[in-house]
C-alpha positions in Angstrom: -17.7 -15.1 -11.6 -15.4 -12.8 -13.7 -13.1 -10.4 -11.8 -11.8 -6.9 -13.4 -9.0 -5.8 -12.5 -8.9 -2.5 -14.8 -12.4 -1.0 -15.8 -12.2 2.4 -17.6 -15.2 4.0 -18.4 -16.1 6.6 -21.2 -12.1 7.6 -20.7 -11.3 11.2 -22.6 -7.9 13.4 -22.5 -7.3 16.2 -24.5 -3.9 18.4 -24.5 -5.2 22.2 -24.9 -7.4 22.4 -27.8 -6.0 19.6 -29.7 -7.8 16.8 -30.3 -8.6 14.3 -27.8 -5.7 12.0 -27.6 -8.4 9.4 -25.9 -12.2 9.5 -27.2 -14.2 7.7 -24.8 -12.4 4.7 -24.2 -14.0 1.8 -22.7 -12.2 -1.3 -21.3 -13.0 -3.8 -19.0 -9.2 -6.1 -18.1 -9.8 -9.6 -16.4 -7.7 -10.3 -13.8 -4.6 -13.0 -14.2 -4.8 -11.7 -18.2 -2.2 -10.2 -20.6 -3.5 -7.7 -22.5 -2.1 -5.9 -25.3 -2.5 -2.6 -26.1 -1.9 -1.6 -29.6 -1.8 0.7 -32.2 0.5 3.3 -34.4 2.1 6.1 -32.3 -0.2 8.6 -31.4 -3.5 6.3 -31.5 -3.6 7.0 -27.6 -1.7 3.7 -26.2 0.7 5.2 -23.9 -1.8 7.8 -22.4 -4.3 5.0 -21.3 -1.7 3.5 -19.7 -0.6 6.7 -17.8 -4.6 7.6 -17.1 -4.6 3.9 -15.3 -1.2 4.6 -13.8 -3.0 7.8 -12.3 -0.1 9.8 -13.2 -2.1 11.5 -16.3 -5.7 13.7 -15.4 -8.5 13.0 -17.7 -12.5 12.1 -17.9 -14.4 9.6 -17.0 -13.8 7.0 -15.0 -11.0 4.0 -14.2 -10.7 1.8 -11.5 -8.3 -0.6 -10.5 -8.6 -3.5 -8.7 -11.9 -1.5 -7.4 -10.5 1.4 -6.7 -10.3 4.8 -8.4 -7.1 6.3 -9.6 -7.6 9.2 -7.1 -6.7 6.3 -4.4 -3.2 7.8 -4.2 -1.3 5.4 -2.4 -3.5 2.7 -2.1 -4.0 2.9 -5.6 0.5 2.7 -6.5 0.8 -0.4 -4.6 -1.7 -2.2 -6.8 0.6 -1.3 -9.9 3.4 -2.0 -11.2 4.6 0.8 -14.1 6.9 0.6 -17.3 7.3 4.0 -19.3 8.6 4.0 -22.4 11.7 5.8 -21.2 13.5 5.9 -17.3 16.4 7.5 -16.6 18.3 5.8 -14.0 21.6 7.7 -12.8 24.4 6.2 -14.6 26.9 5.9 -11.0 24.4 3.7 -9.5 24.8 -0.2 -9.2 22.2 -2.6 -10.5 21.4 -3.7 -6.9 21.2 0.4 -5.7 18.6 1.2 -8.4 16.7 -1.8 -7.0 17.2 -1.1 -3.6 15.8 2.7 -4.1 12.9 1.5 -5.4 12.4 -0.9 -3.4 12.4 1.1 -0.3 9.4 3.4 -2.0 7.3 0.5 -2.8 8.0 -0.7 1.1 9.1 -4.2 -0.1 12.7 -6.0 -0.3 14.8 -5.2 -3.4 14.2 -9.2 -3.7 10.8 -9.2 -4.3 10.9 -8.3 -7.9 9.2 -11.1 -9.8 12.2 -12.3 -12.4 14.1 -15.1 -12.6 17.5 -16.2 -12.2 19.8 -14.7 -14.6 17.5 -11.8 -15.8 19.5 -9.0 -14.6 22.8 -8.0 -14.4 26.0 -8.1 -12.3 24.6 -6.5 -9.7 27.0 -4.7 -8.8 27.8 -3.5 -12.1 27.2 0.6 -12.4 24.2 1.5 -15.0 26.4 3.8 -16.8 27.7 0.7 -17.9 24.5 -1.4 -19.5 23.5 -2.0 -23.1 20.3 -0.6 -23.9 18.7 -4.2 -23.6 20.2 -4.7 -20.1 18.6 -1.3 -19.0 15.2 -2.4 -20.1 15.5 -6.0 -18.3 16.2 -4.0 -15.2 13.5 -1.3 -15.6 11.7 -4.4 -16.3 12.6 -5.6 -12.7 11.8 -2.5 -10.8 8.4 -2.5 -12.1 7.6 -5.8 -10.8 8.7 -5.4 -7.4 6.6 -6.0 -4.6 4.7 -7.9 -7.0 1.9 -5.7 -8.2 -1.4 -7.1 -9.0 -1.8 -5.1 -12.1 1.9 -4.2 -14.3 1.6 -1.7 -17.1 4.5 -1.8 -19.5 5.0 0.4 -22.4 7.1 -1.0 -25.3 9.0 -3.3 -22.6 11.0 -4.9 -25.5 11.9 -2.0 -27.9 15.7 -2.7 -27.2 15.8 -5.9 -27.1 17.4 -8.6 -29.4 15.3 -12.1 -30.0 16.8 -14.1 -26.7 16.0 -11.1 -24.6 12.1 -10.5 -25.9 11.8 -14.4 -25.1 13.4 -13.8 -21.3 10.5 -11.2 -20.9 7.6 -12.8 -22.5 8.4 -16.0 -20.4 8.8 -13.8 -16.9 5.2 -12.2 -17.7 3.8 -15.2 -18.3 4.9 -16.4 -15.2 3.7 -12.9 -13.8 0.4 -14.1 -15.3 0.3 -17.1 -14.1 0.8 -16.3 -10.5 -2.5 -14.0 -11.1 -1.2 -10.4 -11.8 -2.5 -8.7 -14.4 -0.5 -7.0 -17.5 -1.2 -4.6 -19.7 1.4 -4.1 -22.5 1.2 -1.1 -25.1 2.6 -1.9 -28.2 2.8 -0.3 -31.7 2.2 -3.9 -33.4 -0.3 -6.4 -32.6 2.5 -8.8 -34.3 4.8 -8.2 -31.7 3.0 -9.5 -29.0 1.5 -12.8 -31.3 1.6 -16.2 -28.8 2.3 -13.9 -25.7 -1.1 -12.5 -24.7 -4.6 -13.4 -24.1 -6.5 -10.7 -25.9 -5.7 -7.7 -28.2 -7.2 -4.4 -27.9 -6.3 -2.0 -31.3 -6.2 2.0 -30.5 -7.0 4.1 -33.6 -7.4 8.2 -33.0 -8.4 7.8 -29.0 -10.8 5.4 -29.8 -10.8 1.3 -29.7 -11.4 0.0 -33.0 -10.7 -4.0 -32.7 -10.9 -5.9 -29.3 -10.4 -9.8 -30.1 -8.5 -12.8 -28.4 -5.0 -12.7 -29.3 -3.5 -15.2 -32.1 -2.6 -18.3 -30.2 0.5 -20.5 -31.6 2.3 -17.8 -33.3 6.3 -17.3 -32.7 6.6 -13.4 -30.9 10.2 -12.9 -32.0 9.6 -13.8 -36.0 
């Protein structure tokens, strides 16, 4: 029997009198499956994402890992989340930033589900990280405590070639161990030999939902 981890149901948000950024989206995510989440900017991508966080109102309905995203709490420990930007302050070590996450998630800075090497010094200060090195420890944060379902947006956006490997490699690992991931992306490309299925965003709505190309090189 098939378990879903994410379900969203007939899914709409709508900014003031704009059009509705998500036009009843429906999605059902197997559990232990990468997913990715596609489509140009402004197809809706990064607001499903923040509706399954439940850190975004909207209609309808989304559960995860059976419960609703009004679970508060209950709900945050079951996710692991990746916005596009985090703003970390720049005096603070590698190991702090862990650390103060860690001690709101209620788990050990060293239960963040990367491997050796992945980070940086960590006692070097985050005012002093390359772009990449930031994301690999965002990247670390949100995969502490290891969550049963990890929503990234754009996780490799600053990344060179070696880097984008070192995180496709960890989430597989993520995946492997039976967590869930959901990765928003503004290419399909981007994400070719990484995930299991593919799920295109066009205007709110889902236009294309198809296993994911299989065999393909994800860094070109």
């Amino acid at each position: 029997m098939t378990t879903l981890a994410v379900v969203a149901r007939d899914v709409y948000k709508r900014y003031g009198r704009r059009a509705p950024v998500l036009a009843g989206v429906d999605l059902e995510v197997e559990a232990g499956s990468i997913v990715a989440l596609a489509g140009s900017n402004g197809s809706g991508k990064s607001t499903m994402l923040r509706c399954i966080a439940g850190i975004a109102r909207f209609e309808g309905n989304i559960e995860v890992c059976g419960r609703p995203t009004t679970a508060g709490r209950e709900l945050r420990r079951n996710i692991g989340y990746l916005p596009q930007s985090v703003m970390l302050p720049p005096h603070a070590t590698v190991f702090e930033s862990l650390a103060f996450f860690a001690r709101l998630r209620g788990v050990a800075p060293s239960s963040t589900a990367v491997p050796p090497g992945f980070l940086p010094d960590r006692n070097a200060r985050i005012g002093t990280l390359s772009g990449g090195q930031r994301q690999r420890l965002t990247l670390a944060i949100a995969l502490l405590g290891r969550p049963p379902v990890v929503l990234l947006d754009e996780p490799v956006s600053n990344l060179d070639a070696a880097g984008r490997e070192a995180v496709w490699a960890t989430l597989r690992e993520v995946r492997d161990d039976g967590a869930t991931v959901l990765i928003a992306s503004p290419s399909p490309a981007d994400l070719a030999g990484v995930g299991d299925r593919t799920v295109l965003l066009h205007e709110g709505r889902i236009v294309d939902d198809s296993p994911a190309v299989k065999g393909a090189d994800p860094n070109g």
